[in-house]
Structure formats: structure tokens, C-alpha cells
C-alpha positions as a Markdown table, in Angstrom:
| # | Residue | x | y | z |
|---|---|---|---|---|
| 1 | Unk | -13.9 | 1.3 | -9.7 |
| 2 | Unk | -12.3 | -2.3 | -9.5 |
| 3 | Unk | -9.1 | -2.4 | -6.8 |
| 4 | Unk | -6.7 | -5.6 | -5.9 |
| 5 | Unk | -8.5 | -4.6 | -2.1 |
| 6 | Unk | -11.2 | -6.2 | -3.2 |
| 7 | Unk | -9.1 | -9.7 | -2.8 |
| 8 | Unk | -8.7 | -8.8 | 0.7 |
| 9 | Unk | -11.4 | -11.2 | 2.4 |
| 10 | Unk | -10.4 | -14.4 | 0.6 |
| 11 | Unk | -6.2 | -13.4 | 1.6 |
| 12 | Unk | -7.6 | -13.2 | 5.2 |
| 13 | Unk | -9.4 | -16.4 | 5.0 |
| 14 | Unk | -6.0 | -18.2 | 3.9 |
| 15 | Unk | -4.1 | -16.2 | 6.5 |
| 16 | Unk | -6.3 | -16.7 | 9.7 |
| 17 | Unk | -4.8 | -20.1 | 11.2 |
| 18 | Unk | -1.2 | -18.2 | 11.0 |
| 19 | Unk | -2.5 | -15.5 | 12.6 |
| 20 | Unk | -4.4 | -17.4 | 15.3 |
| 21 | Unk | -1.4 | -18.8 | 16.3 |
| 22 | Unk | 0.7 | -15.5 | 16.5 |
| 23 | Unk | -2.0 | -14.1 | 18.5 |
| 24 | Unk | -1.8 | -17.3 | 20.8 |
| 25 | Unk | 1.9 | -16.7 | 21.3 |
| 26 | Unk | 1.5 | -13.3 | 22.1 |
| 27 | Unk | 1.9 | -11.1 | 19.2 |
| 28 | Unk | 0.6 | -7.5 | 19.3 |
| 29 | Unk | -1.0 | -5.9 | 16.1 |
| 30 | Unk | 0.9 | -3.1 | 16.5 |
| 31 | Unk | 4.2 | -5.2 | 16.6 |
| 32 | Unk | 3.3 | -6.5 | 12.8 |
| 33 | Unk | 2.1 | -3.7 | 11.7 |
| 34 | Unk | 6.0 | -2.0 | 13.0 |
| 35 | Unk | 7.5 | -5.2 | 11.1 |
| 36 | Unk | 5.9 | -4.3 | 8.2 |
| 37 | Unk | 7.6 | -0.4 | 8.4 |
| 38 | Unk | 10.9 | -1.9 | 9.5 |
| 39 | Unk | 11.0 | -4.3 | 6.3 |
| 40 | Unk | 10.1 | -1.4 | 3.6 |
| 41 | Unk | 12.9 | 0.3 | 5.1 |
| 42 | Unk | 15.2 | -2.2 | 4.3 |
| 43 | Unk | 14.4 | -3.3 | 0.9 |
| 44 | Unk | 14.5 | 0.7 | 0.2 |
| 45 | Unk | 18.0 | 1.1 | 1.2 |
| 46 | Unk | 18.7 | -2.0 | -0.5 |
| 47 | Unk | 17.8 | -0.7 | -3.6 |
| 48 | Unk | 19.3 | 2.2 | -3.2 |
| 49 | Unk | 23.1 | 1.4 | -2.6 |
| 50 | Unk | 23.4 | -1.8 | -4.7 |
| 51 | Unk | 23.3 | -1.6 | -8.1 |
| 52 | Unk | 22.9 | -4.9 | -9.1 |
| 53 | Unk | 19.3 | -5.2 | -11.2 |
| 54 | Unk | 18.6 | -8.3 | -9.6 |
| 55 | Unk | 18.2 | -6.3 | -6.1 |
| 56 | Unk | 14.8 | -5.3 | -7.6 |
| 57 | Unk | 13.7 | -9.1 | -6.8 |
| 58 | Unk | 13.3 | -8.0 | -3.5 |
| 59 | Unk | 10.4 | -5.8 | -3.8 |
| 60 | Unk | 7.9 | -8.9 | -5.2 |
| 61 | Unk | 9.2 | -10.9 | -2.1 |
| 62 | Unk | 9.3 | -7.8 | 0.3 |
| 63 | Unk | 5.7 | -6.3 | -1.0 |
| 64 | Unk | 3.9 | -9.6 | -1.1 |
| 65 | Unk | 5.0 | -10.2 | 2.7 |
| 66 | Unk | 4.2 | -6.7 | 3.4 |
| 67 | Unk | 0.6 | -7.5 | 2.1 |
| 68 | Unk | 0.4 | -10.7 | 4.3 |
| 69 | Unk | 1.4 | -8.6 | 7.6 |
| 70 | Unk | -1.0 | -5.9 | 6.7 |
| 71 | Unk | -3.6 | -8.5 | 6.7 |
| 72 | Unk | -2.8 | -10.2 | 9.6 |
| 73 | Unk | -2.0 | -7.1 | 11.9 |
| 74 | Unk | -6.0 | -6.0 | 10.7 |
| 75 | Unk | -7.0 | -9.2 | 12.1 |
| 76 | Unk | -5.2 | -9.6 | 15.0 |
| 77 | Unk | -7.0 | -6.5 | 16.0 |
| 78 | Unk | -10.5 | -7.4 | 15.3 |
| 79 | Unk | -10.8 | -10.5 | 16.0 |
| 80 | Unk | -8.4 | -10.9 | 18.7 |
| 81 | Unk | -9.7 | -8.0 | 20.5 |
| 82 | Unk | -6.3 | -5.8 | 20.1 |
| 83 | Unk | -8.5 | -2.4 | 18.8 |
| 84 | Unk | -6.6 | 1.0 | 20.1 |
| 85 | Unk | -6.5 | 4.0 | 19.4 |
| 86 | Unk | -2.8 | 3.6 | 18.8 |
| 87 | Unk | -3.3 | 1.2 | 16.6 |
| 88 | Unk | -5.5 | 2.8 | 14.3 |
| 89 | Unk | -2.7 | 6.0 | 13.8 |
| 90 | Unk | 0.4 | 3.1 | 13.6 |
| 91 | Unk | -1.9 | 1.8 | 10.7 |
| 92 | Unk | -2.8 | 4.6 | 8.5 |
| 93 | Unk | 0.8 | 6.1 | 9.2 |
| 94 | Unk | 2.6 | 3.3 | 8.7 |
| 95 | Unk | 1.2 | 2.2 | 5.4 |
| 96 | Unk | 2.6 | 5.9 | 3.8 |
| 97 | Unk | 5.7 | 5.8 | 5.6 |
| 98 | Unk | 6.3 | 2.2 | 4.2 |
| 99 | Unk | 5.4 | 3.1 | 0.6 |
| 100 | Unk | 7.9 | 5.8 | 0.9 |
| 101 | Unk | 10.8 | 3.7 | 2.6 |
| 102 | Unk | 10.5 | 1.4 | 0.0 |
| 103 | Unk | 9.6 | 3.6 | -3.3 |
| 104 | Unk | 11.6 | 6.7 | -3.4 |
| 105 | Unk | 15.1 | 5.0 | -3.0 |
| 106 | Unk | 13.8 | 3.9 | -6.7 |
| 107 | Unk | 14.2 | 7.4 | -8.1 |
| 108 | Unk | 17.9 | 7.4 | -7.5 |
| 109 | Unk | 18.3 | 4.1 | -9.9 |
| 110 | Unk | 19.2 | 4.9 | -13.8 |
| 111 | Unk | 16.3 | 2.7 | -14.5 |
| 112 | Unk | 13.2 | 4.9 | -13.2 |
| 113 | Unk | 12.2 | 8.3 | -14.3 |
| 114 | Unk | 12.7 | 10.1 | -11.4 |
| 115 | Unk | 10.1 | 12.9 | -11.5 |
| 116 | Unk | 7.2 | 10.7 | -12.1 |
| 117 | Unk | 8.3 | 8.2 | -9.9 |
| 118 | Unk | 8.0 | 10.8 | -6.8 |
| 119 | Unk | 5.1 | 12.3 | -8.0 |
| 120 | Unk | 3.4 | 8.6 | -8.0 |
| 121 | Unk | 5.1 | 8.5 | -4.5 |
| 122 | Unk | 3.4 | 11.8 | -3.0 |
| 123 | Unk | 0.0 | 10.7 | -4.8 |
| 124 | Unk | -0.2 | 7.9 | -3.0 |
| 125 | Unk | -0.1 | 9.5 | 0.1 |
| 126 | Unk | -2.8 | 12.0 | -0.8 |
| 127 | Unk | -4.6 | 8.7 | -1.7 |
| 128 | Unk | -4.6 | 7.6 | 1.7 |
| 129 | Unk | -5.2 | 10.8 | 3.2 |
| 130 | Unk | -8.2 | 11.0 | 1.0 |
| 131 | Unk | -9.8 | 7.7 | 2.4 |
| 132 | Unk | -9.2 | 8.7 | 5.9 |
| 133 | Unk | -10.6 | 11.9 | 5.5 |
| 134 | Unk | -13.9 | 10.0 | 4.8 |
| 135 | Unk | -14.1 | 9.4 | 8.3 |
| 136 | Unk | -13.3 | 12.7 | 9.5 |
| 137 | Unk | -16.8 | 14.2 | 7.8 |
| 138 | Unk | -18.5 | 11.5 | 8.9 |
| 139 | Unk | -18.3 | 8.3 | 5.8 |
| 140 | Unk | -16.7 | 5.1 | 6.0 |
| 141 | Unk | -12.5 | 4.9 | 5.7 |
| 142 | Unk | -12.8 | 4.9 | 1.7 |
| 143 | Unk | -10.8 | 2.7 | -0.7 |
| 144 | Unk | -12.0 | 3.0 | -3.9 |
| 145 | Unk | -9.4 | 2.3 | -7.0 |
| 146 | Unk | -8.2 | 2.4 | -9.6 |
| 147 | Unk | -5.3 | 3.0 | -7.6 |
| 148 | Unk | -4.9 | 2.2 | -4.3 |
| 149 | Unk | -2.3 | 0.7 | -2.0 |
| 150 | Unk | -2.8 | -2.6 | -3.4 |
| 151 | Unk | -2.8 | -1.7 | -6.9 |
| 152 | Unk | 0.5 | 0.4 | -6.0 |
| 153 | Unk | 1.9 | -2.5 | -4.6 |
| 154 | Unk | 1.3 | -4.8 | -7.5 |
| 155 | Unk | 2.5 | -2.4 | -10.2 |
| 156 | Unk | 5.8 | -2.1 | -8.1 |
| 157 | Unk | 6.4 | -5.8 | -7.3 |
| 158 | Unk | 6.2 | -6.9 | -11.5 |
| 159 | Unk | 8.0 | -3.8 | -12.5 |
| 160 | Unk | 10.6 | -5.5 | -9.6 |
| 161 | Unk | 9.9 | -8.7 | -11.5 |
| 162 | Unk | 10.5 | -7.8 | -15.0 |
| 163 | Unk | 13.1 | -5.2 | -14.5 |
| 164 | Unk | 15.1 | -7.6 | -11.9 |
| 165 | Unk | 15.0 | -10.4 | -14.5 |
| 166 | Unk | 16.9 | -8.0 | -17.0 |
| 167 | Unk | 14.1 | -6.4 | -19.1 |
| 168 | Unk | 15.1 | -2.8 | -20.3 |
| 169 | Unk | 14.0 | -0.2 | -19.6 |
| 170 | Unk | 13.1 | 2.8 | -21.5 |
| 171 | Unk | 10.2 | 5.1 | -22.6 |
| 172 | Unk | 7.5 | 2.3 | -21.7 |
| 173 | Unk | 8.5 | 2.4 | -18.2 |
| 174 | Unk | 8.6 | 6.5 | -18.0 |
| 175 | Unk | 5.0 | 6.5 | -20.0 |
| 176 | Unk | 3.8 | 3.8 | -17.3 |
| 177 | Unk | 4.5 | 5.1 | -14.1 |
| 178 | Unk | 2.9 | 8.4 | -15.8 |
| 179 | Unk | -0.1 | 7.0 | -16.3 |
| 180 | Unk | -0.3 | 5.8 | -12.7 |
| 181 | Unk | 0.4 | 9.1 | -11.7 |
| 182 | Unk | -3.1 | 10.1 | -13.5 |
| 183 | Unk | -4.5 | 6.7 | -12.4 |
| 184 | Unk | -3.4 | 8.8 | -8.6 |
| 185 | Unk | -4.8 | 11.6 | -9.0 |
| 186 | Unk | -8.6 | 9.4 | -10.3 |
| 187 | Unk | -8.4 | 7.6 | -7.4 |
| 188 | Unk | -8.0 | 10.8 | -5.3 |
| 189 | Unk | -11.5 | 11.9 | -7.0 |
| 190 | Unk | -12.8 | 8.9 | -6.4 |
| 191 | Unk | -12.3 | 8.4 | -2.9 |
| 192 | Unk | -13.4 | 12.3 | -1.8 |
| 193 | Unk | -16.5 | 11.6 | -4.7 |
| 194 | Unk | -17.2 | 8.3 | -3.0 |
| 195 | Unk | -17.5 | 10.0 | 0.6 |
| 196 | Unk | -19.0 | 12.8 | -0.7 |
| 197 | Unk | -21.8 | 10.4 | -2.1 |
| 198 | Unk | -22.4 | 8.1 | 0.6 |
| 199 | Unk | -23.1 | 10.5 | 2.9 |
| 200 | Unk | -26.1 | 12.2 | 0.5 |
| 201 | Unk | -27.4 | 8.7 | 0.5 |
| 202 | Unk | -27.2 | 8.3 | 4.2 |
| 203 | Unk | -28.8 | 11.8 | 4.6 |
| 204 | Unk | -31.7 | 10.9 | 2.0 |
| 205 | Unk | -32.3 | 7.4 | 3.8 |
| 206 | Unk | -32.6 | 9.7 | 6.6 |
């Protein structure tokens, strides 16, 4: 199924001569990809002690830049020949420890229905878990949608967006993030269905 990941290659293209010149001034991978953790954290406790809507601006900002340092810690890696083993566990991990920085403080604001909000939180780690366990049995690192880290990311920053810029909420925002609590749990299917698949292809190729 369609996924914002898909975007991916034409965001690098935009981003390379940036990250050709952090690579020439000596930045690690591993240090953007930390960045990135450190900066969920802090929009998540933002949002968590000030009650001020307009606070919620910050996760647009915070999750496009987010986006951008994913991007550019990936390429700094391959194609600035920064590939480790640490890097690969900083990756996965800190993508799931940054969602949660950055999403759960939202369950304690009177705006966000709490329940389905974690949920969505804890499915999106099994999300993740699900692509990486792709590689364990032997597939590639899966990322099929509807509703992966990307799509999580842009549902987040324009529910930031509208609900910053004073838009109520109510029941449409409860119903929502329940349906991307089911849109979790297809993209769970998805990902163990696409392994599952790819490798019953490789073996019949075989």
C-alpha cells in the first residue's frame, strides 16, 4: 500500500549538498541520528508542561526537521562510508524512542483522547518491529504503509497545525486517531505479509 516513504529518494536528492558538507566538517551519522532523539525529547516535554495550544506548532517544525535528519544521518552512512553496526541499532532504536518522546506527552493534554492516543503510540513501535523483523528471517527491512513512520509523522504535525492554530477539538479528533490505530494494526499485517511474501518469491525464483 501507498506510504509518505515513498517520497524519500527525491527528499534525499534535495538534501545531499547539506549533507555533503556536514560530512566534510566532520559529522558522524550516529551524532544526527542522537540529534534527532535529543529534539523529540524536547518538543515532548514541551508539550507536556505548557498549556498554551499554540505549543502544538512545534511538532510541524520539530517533525519536519526530524524527517530531514533522518534522511541525512541514512546518507551520511552510505555514501560517506559511516556503516556500523552501532549505527544500524542507534537507527531502528532511536526512531521508536523519538516517536515516543515526542507523542505520549500528548495524552496528558485535554485535547487528545488518551487511550487511543497511546495505543497509536505502542502500534507504532510494533510497526517498526515488524519491518525489522523482516530481516531477521531472512527479507529485506520492510516499510510497507498505510501507516508507517512517515505517515505517523504527517498525521501528527497537521493535527499540530490545525489544533495549534485554535481548531477544536472533539469527537473527530478521538474517531481519527482511532482509525489510525486500525490503520496500525494494517500496516502491522502488511509488513509481516510483505516478508512473508517476498521470501516465497525468492524461494520459487530459486
Amino acid at each position: 500500500m501507498p506510504s509518505i516513504y515513498q517520497l524519500k529518494p527525491m527528499f534525499q536528492r534535495l538534501l545531499r549538498p547539506l549533507v555533503r558538507g556536514l560530512a566534510r566538517a566532520g559529522i558522524s551519522a550516529n551524532q544526527v541520528t542522537l540529534a534527532a532523539v535529543v529534539l523529540a525529547a524536547a518538543v515532548g516535554a514541551s508539550v507536556m508542561v505548557e498549556p498554551d495550544r499554540r505549543v502544538l506548532w512545534l511538532l510541524p517544525a520539530a517533525l519536519f526537521v526530524r524527517m530531514a535528519l533522518n534522511a541525512i544521518d541514512g546518507m551520511l552512512a552510505r555514501e560517506h562510508g559511516q556503516m556500523s553496526r552501532l549505527g544500524a541499532i542507534l537507527n531502528e532504536l532511536g526512531d521508536v524512542v523519538a516517536d515516543a518522546a515526542m507523542y505520549l506527552p500528548l495524552a496528558l493534554r485535554p485535547e487528545f483522547a488518551p487511550i487511543a492516543l497511546v495505543l497509536l503510540v505502542v502500534l507504532g513501535i510494533l510497526v517498526e518491529m515488524t519491518g525489522v523483523i523482516g530481516v531477521q528471517i531472512g527479507a529485506s527491512r520492510r516499510y510497507d504503509g498505510p501507516l508507517g513512520k512517515s505517515d505517523r509523522a504527517f498525521l501528527f504535525g497537521a493535527l499540530g497545525l490545525l489544533l495549534g492554530s485554535g481548531v477544536p477539538s472533539g469527537a473527530w479528533l478521538a474517531w481519527l486517531l482511532w482509525l489510525a490505530v486500525g490503520l496500525s494494526v494494517l500496516t502491522v499485517v502488511n509488513r509481516a505479509r510483505g516478508a512473508l511474501t517476498e521470501l516465497r518469491q525468492r524461494g520459487s525464483a530459486a
